[in-house]
C-alpha positions as CSV (number, residue, x, y, z in Angstrom):
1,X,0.0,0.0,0.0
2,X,2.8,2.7,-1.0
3,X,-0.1,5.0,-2.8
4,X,-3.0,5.8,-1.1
5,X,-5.4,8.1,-1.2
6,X,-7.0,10.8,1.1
7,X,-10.2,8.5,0.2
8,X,-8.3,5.8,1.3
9,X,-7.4,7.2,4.5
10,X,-10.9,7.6,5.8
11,X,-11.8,4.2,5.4
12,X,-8.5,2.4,6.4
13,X,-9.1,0.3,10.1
14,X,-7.4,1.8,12.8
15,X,-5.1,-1.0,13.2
16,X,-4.0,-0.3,9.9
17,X,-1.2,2.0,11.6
18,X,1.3,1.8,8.9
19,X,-0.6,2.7,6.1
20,X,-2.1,5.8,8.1
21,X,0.9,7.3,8.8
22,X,2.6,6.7,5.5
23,X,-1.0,8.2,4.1
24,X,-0.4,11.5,6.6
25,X,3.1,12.2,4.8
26,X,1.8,13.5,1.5
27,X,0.1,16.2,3.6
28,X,3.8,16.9,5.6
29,X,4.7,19.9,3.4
30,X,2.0,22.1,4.6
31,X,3.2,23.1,8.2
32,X,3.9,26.4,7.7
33,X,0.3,27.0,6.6
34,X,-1.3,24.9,9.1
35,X,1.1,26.4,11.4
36,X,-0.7,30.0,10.1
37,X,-3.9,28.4,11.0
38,X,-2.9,28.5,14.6
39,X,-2.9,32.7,14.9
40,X,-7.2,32.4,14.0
41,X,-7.7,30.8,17.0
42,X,-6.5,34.1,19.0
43,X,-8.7,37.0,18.6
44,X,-10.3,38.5,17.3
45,X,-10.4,35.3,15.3
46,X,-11.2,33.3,18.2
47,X,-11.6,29.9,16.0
48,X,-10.3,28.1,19.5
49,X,-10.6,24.1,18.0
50,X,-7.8,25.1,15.4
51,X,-5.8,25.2,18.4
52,X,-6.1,22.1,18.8
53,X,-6.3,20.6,15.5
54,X,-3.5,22.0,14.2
55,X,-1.0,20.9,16.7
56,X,-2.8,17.1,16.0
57,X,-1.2,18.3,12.4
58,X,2.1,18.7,14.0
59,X,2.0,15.6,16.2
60,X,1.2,13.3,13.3
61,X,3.8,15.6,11.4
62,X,6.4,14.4,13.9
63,X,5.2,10.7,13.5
64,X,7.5,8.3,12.5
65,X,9.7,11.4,11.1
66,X,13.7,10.9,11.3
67,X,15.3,14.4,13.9
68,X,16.3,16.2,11.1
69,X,12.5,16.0,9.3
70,X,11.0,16.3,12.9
71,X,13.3,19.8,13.3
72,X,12.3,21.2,9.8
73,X,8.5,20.6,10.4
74,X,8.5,22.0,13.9
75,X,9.9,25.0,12.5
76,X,7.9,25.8,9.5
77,X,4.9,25.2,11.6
78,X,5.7,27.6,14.1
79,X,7.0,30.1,11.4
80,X,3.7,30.2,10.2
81,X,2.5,30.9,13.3
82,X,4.6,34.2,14.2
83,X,4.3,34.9,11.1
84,X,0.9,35.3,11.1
85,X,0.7,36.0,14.4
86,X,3.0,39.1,14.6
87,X,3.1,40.7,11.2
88,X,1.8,44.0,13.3
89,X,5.5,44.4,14.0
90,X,5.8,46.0,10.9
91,X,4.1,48.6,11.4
92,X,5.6,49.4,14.3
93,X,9.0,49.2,13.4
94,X,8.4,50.3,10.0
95,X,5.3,52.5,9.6
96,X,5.9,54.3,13.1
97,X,9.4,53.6,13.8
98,X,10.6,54.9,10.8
99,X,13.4,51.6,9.8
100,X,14.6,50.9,6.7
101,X,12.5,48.0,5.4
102,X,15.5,45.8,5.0
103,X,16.1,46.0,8.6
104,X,12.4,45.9,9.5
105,X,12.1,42.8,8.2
106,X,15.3,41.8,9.3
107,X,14.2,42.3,13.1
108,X,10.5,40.3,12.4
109,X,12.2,37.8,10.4
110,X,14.7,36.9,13.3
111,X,11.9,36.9,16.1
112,X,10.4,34.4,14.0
113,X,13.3,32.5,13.5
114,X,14.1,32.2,17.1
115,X,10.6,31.2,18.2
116,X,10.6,28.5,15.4
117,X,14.0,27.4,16.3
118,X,12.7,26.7,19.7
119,X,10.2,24.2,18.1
120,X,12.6,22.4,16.0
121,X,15.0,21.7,19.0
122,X,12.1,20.2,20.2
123,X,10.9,18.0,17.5
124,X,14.4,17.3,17.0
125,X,15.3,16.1,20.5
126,X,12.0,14.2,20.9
127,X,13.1,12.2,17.8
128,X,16.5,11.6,18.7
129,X,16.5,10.9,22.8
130,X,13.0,10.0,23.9
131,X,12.8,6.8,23.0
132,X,8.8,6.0,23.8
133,X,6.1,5.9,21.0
134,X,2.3,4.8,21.4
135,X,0.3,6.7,23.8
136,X,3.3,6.8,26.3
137,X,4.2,9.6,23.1
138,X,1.1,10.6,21.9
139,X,-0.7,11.4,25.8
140,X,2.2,12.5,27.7
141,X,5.5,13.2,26.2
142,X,4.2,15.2,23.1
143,X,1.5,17.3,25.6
144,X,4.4,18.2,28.0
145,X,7.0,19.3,25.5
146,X,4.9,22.0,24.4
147,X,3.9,23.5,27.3
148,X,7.6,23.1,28.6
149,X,8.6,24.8,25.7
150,X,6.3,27.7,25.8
151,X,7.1,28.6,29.7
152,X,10.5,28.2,28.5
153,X,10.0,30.9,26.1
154,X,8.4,33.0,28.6
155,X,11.6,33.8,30.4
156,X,14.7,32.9,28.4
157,X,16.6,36.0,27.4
158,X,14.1,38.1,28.4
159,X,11.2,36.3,27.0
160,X,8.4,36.4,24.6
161,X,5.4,34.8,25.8
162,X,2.9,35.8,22.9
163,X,0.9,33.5,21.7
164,X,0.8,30.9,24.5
165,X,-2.0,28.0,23.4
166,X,-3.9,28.6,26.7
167,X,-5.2,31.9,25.8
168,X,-7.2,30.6,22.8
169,X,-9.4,29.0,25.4
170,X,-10.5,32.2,27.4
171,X,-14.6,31.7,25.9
172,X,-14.2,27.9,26.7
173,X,-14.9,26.0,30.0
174,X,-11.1,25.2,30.2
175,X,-10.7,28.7,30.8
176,X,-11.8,27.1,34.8
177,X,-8.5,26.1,34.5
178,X,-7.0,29.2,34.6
179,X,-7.1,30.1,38.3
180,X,-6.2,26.9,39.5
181,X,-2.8,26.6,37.5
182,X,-2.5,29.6,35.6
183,X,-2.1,30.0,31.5
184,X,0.3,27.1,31.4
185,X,-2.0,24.6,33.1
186,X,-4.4,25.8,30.5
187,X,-2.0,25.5,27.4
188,X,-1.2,22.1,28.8
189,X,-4.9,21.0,28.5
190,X,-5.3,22.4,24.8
191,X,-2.1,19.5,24.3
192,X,-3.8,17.1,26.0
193,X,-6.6,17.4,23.7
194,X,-4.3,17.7,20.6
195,X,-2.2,14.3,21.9
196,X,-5.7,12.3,22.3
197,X,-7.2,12.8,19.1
198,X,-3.4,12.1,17.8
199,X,-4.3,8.9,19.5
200,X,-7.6,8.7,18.5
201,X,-6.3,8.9,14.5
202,X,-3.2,6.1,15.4
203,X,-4.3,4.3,18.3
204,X,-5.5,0.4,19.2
205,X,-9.4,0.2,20.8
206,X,-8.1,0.6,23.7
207,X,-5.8,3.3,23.4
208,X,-8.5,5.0,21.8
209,X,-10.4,4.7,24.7
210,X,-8.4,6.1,27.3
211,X,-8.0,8.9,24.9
212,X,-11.5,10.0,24.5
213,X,-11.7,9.3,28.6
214,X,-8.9,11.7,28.3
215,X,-10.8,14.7,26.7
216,X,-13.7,14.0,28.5
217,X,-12.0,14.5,32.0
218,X,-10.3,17.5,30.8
219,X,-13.4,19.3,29.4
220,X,-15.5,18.5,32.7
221,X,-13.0,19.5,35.3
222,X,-12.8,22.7,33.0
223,X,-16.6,23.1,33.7
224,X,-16.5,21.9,37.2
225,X,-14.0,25.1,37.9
226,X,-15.5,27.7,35.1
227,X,-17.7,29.5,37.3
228,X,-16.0,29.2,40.9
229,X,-15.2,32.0,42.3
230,X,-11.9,32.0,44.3
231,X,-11.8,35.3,45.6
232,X,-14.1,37.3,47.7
233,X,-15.0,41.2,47.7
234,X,-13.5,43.4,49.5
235,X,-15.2,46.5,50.4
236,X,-17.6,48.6,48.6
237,X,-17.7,49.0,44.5
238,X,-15.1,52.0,43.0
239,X,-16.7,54.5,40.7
240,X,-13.6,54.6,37.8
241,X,-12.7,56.6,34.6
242,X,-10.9,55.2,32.0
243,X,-10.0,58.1,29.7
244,X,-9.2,57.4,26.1
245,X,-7.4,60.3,24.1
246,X,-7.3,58.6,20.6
247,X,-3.8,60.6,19.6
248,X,-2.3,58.8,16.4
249,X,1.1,57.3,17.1
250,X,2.2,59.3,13.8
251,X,1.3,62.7,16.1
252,X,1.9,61.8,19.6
253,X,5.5,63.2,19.6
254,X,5.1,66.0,17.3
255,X,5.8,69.7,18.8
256,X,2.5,71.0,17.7
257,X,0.5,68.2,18.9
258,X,1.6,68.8,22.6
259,X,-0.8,71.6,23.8
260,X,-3.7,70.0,22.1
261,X,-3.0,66.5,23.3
262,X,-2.8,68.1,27.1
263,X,-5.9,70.2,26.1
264,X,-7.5,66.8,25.6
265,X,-6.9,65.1,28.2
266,X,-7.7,67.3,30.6
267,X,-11.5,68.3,28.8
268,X,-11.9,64.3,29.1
269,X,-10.9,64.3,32.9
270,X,-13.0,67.7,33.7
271,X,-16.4,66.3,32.8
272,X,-15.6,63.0,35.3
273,X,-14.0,64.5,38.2
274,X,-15.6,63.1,41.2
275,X,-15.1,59.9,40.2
276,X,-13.1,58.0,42.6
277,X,-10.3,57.0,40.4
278,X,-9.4,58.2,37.2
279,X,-6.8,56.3,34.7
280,X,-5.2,57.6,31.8
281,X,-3.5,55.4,29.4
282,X,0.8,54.7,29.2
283,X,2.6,57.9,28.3
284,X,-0.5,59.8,28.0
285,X,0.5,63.5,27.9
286,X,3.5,64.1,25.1
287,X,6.8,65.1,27.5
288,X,8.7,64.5,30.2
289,X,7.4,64.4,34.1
290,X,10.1,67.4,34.6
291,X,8.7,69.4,31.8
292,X,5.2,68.9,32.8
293,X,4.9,70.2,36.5
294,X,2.4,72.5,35.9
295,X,0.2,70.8,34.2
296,X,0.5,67.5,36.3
297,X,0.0,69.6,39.8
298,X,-2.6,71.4,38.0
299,X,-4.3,67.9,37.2
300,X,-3.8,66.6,40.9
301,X,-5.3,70.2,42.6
302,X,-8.3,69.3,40.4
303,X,-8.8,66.0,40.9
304,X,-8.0,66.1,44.6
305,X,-10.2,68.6,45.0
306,X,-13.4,66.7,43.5
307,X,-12.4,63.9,45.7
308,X,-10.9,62.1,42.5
309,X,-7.4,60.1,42.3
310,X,-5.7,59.8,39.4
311,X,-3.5,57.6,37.6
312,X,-1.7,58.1,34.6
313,X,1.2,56.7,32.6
314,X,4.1,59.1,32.5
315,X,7.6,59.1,31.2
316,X,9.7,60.5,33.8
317,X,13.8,61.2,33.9
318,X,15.9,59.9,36.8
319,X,18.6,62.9,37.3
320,X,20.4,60.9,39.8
321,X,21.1,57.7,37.7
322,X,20.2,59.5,34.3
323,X,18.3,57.3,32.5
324,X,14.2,57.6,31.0
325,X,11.6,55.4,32.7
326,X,8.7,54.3,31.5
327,X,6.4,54.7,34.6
328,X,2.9,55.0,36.1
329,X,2.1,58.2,38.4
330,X,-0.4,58.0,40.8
331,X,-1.6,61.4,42.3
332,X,-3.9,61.1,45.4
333,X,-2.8,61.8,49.0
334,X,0.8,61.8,47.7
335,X,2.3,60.7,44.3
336,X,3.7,57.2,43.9
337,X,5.6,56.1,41.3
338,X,6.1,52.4,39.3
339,X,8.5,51.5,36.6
340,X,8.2,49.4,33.4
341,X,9.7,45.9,34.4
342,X,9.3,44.7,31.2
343,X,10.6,46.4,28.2
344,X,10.2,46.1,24.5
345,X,12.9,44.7,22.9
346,X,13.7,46.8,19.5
347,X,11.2,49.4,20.8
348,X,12.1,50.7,24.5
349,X,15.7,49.0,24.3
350,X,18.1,47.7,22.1
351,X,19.9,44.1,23.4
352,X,22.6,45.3,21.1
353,X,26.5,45.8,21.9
354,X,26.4,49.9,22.5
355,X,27.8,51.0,19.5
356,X,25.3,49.0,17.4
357,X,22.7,51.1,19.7
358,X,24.4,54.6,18.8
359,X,24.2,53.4,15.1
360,X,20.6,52.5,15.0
361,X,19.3,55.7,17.1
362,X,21.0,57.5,13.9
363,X,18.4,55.8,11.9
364,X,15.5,57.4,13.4
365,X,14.8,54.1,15.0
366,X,12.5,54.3,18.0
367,X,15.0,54.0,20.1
368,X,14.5,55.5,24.0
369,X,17.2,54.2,26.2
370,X,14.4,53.1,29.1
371,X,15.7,51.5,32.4
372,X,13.8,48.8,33.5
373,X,12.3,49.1,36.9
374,X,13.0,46.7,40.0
375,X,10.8,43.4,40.5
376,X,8.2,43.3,43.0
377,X,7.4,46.8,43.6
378,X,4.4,47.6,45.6
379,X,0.6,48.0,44.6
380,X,0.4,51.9,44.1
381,X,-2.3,53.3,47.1
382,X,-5.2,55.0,44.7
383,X,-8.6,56.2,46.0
384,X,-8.6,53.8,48.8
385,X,-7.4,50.4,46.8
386,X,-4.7,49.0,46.2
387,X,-3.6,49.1,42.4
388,X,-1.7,46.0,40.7
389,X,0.1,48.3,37.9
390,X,1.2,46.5,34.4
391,X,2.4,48.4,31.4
392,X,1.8,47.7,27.9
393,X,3.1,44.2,27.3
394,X,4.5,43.3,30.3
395,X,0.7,41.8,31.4
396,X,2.0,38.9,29.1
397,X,4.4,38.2,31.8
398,X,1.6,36.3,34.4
399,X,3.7,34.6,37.3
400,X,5.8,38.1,37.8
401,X,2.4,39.5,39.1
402,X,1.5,37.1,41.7
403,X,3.9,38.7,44.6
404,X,1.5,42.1,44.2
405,X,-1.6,40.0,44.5
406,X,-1.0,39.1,48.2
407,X,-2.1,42.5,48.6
408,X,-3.6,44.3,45.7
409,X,-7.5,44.4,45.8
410,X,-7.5,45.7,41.5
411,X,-5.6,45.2,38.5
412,X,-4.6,48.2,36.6
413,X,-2.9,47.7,33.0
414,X,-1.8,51.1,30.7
415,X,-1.0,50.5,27.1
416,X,0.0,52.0,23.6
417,X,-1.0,49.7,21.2
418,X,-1.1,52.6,18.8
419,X,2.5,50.8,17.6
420,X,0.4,48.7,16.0
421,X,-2.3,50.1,14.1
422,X,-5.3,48.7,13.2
423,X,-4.3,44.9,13.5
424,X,-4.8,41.9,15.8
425,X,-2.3,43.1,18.7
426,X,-4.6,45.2,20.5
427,X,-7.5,42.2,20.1
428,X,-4.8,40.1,21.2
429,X,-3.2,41.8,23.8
430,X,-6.8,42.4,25.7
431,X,-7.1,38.7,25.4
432,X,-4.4,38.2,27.6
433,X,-5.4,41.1,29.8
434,X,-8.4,38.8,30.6
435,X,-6.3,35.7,31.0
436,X,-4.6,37.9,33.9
437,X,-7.6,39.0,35.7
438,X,-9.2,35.4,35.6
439,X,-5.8,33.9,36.7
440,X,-6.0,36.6,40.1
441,X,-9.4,36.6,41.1
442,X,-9.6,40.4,40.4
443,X,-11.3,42.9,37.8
444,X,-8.3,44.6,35.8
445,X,-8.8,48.5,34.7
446,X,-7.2,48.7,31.1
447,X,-6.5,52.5,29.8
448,X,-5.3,52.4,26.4
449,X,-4.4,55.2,24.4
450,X,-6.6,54.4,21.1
451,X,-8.1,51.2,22.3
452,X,-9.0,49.0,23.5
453,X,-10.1,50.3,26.7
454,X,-12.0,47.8,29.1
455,X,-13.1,47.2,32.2
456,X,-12.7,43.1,33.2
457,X,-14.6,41.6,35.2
458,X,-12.8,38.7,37.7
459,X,-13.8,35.8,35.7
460,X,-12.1,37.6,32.3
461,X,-15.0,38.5,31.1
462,X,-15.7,41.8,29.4
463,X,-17.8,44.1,30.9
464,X,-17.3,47.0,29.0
465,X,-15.4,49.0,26.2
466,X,-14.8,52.0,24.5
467,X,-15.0,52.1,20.4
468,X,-11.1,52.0,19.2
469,X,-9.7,55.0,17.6
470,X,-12.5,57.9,19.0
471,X,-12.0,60.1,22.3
472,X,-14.0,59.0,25.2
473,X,-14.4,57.7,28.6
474,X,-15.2,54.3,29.6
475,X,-17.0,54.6,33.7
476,X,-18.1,52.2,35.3
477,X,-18.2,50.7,39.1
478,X,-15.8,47.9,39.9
479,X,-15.9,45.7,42.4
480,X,-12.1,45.2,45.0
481,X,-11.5,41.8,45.9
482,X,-8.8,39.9,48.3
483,X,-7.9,36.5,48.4
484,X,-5.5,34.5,46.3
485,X,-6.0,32.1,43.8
486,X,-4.5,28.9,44.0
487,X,-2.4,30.1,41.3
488,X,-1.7,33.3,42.8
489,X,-0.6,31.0,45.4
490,X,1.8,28.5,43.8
491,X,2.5,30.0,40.3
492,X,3.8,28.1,37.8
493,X,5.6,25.5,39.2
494,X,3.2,22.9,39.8
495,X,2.2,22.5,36.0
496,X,6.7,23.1,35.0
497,X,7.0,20.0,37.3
498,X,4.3,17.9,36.4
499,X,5.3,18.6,32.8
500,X,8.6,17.3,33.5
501,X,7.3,14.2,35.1
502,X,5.4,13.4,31.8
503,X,8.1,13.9,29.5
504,X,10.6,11.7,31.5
505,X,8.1,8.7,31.0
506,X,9.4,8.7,27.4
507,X,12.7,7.8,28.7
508,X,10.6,5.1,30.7
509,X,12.0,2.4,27.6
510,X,15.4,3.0,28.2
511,X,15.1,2.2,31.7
512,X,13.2,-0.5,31.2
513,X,15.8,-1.9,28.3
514,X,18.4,-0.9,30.8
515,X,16.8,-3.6,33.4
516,X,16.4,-6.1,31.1
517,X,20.2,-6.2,30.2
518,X,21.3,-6.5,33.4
519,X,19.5,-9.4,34.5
């Protein structure tokens, strides 16, 4: 049976395993598309079962392949996915920042050849040194090595953890997930799923089986934990103000632009002051904190005066160690300050020798020399709450908020996705706002500057926004809440080690031949 048909395939017996793999290989060549396929299932696409399916693509893919053709599928699948995924870099880097297009694509191109290197190590070294195949392979190690590879991801060099499976599943009971063992624990479920119907497709009866059991138990302990709540309130609902000033990335910056933006802000603010906190979006006003003393104690009289606080992103200069941050004022009984952890690469920083830097900010490259601020800073004090601050991207980064949860009672995130136009990033970034407030227990306040502004409730669901690209201000009251999750408890740990557990049971053969010969 050397040709067969797709035809074929559908009718051959399921213990025909030969023939169906040898039948999957005509369809090998398409990983990079199917690896495209995997982008619709984040929003605003939100096709969640191609998730799924398309990593069963890669796993029969990696079926039976030699390393080297396990390594170049692995990668074109996950180049299709970055590819897909984050072509809005373009715009940024290009369209806003100004680059050269050769070294605009340059920049995207690498990103995605890092993040598809990752996967070929990985389908490389599952062919080479994990020994186990049947649904030792297909239910455990195969599951396990992706999520092990996207927490690796996460952290390694700094870290990119777009794109992570488990946010696909945000509208789906395994979302329940989400509190217990954070995005990973969820990601590792949506593998699950993939390496059971893998099984499902190669498997004996029983095999079979156990795999549908498999996806069965998954989905219901997903909806056994979708609608508990693990926190409780904790005090009497906020009245906010989200205030959205709409100013095109393209103006922001520009000299004539600053009054009005300042102008704008401000007429937003007047008409909601009394409200008990007030949030303006990351780097609202166009300048420095230095250069904008009068305006921002003018803004803080006002406010305090109404009985409003107010928070607001702010670039602010450090004299003393003379460097920019990126940063968060809070203005209510005194001002507090938080710093950027997380900066972005290419965009806030360079991780480029210094004389690379110096050439590249003589390209008119958005280049801003930011200093990243310490971990673990403290919940800013706002209008009576306690205020878990995030900037921009850095929400992506989910077990370096846990520490502030012990005593924040809201979760505030400031963005600029104006960088990226109008494309997926800001659906996608508000996505994984919501995985973040589901994951704590608490509602999470997002101010961006041209959308998309939301309020989120504590189970990520949205409760309201404001229309992308127009002026406004989204109000609403929000409830504080205390308590920890059990994620907000434990992190990530428990799903990195049980991970690890199920990937060293494909070594289980070797110990097992190991015995053998010794007896």
């Amino acid at each position: 049976m050397n040709n067969i048909s797709s035809e074929q395939l559908a009718t051959l017996p399921y213990t025909d395993y030969a023939s169906r793999v040898r039948a999957f290989k005509y369809y090998t060549h398409l990983s990079l598309p199917v690896g495209a396929l995997v982008s619709l299932g984040f929003a605003p696409f939100n096709l969640w079962p191609l998730a799924i399916a398309c990593f069963v693509f890669l796993f029969l893919a990696w079926q039976d392949a030699t390393p080297g053709e396990a390594a170049k599928r692995g990668f074109a699948f996950t180049a299709g996915t970055y590819l897909a995924g984050t072509y809005w870099l373009y715009h940024s880097i290009h369209t806003i920042g100004n680059a050269p297009v050769w070294l605009t694509l340059f920049v995207m191109l690498a990103l995605v050849a890092i993040m598809a290197a990752y996967m070929a190590i990985v389908g490389y070294a599952l062919k080479r040194w994990i020994p186990a195949q049947g649904w030792i392979r297909w239910l455990l190690v195969l599951p396990a090595a992706i999520v092990i590879l996207e927490w690796f991801r996460g952290w390694f060099l700094s870290g990119f953890p777009w794109l992570a499976l488990g946010y696909t599943q945000i509208d789906t009971w395994l979302a329940g997930l989400a509190p217990v063992g954070g995005i990973y624990t969820v990601s590792l479920a949506v593998t699950l799923c993939a390496g059971a119907v893998t099984a499902l497709v190669l498997g004996t009866r029983n095999i079979r089986i156990a795999a549908a059991s498999i996806i069965a138990v998954v989905w219901l302990v997903g909806l056994a934990l979708h609608d508990k709540e693990w926190t409780r309130p904790n005090g009497k609902p906020v009245s906010v103000a989200i205030v959205q000033g709409a100013v095109p990335q393209t103006m922001k910056w520009a000299p004539e632009q600053r009054d009005r933006t300042i102008a704008l802000y401000s007429g937003l603010t007047r008409e909601h002051l009394g409200t008990q906190l007030i949030i303006w979006p990351e780097a609202a006003l166009p300048g420095l904190s230095h250069e904008l003393t009068d305006v921002l104690s003018a803004q803080w009289t006002a406010a305090h005066t109404a009985g409003s606080a107010l928070v607001l992103g702010q670039v602010r200069y450090d004299f003393e160690e003379q460097v920019y941050f990126n940063a968060v004022l809070a203005l209510d009984q005194e001002p507090q300050w938080y710093a950027k952890r997380r900066l972005v690469p290419f965009s806030e920083y360079f991780p480029l020798p210094k004389w690379a830097t110096e050439w590249l900010r003589g390209m008119d490259l958005p280049y801003s020399g930011f200093k990243a601020g310490v971990d673990n800073q403290d919940a800013l004090d706002a209008a009576g709450q306690k205020l878990a601050m995030t900037i921009c991207y850095e929400d992506a980064y989910a077990s370096e908020q846990l520490e502030v949860l012990r005593t924040a009672t809201l979760l505030v995130n400031v963005t600029n996705d104006a960088w990226f136009g109008d494309s997926t990033a800001a659906h996608q970034h508000l996505q994984i706002s919501r995985m973040r407030a589901l994951e704590a227990g608490r509602q999470l306040l997002r101010a961006a500057n041209d959308g998309i502004s939301a309020i989120i409730g504590a189970n990520g669901d949205i409760e309201k926004t404001l229309p992308r690209f127009k002026p406004g201000v989204l109000t609403a009251d929000v409830l504080p809440r205390a308590g920890l999750t059990p994620y907000a408890k434990v992190g990530n740990w428990p799903v990195v080690i049980v991970s690890f557990l199920l990937l060293a049971a494909g070594l289980w053969p070797l110990v097992a031949g190991s015995r053998r010969r010794s007896e």
